[in-house]
N, C-alpha and C positions, 0 to 999 in steps of 0.2 A: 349208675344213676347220679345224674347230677344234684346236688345240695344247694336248694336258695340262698342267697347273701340275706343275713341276716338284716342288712341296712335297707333290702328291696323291701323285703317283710314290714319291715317300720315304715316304711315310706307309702305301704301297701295299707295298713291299720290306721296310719293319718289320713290318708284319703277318702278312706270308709268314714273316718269320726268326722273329718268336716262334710261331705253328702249329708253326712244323718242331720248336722244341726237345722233346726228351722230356718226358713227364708225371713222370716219375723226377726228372728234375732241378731241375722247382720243387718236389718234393717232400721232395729233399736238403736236410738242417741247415745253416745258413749258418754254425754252427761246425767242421763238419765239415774234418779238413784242419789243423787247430791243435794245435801240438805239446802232450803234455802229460809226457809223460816217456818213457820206455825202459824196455825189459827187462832186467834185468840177472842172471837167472838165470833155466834152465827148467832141466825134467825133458821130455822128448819124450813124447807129441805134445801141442802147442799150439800154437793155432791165433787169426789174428787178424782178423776179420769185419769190413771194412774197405768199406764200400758192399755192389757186386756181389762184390771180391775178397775171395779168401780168404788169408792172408798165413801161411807157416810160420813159427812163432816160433822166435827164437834170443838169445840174448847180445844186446848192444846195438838190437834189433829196434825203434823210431820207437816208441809208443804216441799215438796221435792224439785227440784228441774225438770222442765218438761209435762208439770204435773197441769192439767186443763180443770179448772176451778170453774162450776156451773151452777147456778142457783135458779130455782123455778122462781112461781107468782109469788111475790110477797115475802120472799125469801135474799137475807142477804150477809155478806161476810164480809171481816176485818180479818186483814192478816197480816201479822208483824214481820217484815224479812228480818232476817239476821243484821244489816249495817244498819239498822233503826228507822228504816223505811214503813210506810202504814200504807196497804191497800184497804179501799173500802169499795166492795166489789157489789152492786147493785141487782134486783132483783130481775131477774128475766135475763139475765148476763150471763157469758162465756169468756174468760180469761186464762189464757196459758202463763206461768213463769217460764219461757223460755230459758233463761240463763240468768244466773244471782251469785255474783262472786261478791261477796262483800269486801274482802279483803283487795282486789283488784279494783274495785268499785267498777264493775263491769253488771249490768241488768238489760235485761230484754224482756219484754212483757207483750202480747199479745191480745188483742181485746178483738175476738172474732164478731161480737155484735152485744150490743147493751149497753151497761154504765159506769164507770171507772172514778173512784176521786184517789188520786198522790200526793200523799206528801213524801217527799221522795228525801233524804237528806244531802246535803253540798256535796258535790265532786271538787275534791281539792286536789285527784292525780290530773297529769297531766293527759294519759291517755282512756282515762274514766268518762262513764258515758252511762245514763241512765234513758230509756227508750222506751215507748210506750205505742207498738205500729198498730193498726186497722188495715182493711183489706182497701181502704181508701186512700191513706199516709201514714205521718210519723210525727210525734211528738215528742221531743229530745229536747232534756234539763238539764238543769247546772246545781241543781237543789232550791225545790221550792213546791207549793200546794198547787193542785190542780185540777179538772173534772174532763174527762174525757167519756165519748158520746160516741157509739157508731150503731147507725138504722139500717141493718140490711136490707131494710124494705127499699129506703131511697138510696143507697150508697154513699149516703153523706154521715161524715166527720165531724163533730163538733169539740172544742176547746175551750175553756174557760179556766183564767189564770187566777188564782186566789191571792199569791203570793211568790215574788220573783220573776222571769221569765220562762218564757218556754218558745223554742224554736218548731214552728209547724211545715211541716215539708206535704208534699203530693210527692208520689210512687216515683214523679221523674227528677223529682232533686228541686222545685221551685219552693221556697219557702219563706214565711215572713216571720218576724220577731212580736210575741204577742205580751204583752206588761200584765201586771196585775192591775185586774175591773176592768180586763177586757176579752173579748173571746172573739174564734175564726173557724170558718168551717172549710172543709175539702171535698168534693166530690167524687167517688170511683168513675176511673175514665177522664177524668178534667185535669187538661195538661195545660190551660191556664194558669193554675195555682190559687192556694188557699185562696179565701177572701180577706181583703185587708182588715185589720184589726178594729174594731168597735168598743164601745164601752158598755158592759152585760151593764142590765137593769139588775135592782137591787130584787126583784121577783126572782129575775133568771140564776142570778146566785143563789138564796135560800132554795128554791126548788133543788138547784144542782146539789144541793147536801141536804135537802131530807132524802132525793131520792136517794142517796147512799150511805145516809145516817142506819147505824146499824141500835142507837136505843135513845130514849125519847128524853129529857132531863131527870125521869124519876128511875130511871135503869131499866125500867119495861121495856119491850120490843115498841119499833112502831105501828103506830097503827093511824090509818086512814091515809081518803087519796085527795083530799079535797083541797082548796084555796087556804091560802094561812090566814088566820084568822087571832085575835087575843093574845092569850099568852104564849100559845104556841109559835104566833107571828114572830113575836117579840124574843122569845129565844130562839129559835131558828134562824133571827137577824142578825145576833150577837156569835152563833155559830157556822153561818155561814160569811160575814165578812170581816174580816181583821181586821185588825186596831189602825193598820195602814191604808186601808182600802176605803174604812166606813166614812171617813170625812169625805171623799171625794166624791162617792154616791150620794150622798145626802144632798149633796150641792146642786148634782146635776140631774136627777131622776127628780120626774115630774111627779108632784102627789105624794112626795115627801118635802115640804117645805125648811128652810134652811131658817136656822135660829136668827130671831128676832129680839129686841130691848125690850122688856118689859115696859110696859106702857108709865111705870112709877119711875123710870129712871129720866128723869129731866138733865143731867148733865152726861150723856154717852152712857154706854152700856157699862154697868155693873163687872166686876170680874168671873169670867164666866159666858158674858153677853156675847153674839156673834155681828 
């Protein structure tokens, strides 16, 4: 009677263990499982799509690679990545971390439909690259604040720069350079290329950071959907545009008038006067 080689045997038992693994798990991202930051603020419910699991978001809550971050009605999160980066992830939104090397300064974020603002921090490597794609284009920084916008209803892209630049591309590589106090949108399917750059109205900015403001000046959640109004106006203006952006709105948005001499100043404006 012949006697098996002991090496066929082995070759015979690895063959059995790899059949048996699931098709799911050579399927799984082998970045899957790598930390990229936490949450550090919600509004309820969110929720985080974690493989097969589904993970309740809270306060300090793991954010991982790969991990798809979902917030229902009314519902919305801040998340601190690891290099100092802040998502504020808006309600009715889908956002995956695809990739967050902090150390490489390498990020890939994915915003499959809803509301996104970044502040992303400087890439100072040379082959660093912070990215923010939709199923319409791509928004890639250099470090700087920003609100990103995608409606799966219409397929359209929306951009608004807070601070710095942000390069906006369409799916075929056409892109424009958008400044801060200005925004561009892209269409799914339009190989034109984004639209040229504009200057947001000082409405379109505050709106873009209530909707993704995660607590109101007093620490409460927010609440309400209506037109800014009072004091709310009046802080939501001061936190929705920077100290670099606000003179510039002021100037050119209609229905905000631009400072005047006080009518007692008889020899030129005062210090102070515009």
């Amino acid at each position: 009677m012949k006697t098996k080689s002991p090496y066929a045997l082995g070759l015979a038992v690895l063959l059995s263990a790899l059949i048996s693994v699931p098709a799911d798990v050579w399927a799984a991202p082998q970045t899957a499982g790598q930390r990229a930051g936490e949450v550090s603020r919600v509004i309820p419910a969110v929720s985080i799509a974690r493989g097969a699991k589904s993970i309740t978001a809270s306060a300090k809550t793991v954010v991982d690679w790969q991990d798809l971050v979902n917030t229902q009605v009314n519902a919305r999160a801040r998340i601190a990545l690891d290099d100092g980066s802040v998502l504020n992830v808006g309600s009715e939104s889908s956002m995956k971390v695809t990739k967050h090397d902090a150390g490489a300064q390498q990020t890939e974020l994915e915003l499959t439909y809803g509301k996104l603002r970044t502040q992303a921090q400087k890439i100072s490597k040379p082959d660093g690259k912070f990215e923010v794609r939709t199923p319409a284009g791509v928004a890639g920084v250099v470090g700087t604040d920003f609100f990103t916008e995608f409606d799966k209803t219409t397929g359209t892209m929306n951009v608004i720069v807070f601070e710095g630049f942000v390069k906006v591309c369409n799916l075929a590589g056409i892109c424009v350079v958008v400044k801060a106090g200005q925004m561009s949108s892209v269409r799914s399917g339009d190989n034109s290329g984004p639209t040229a750059p504009l200057q947001a109205t000082l409405d379109t900015l505050v709106a873009s950071t209530k909707d993704t403001q995660i607590s109101g000046p007093s620490g409460t959640g927010v609440t309400g959907t209506g037109a800014h109004s009072g004091v709310w106006w009046t802080v939501g203006l001061a936190i929705a545009v920077p100290a670099a952006v606000l003179p510039i709105m002021l100037n050119r948005n209609t229905g905000i008038p631009k400072q005047t001499c006080p009518p007692v100043a008889a020899n030129g404006c005062p210090v102070g006067g515009g």
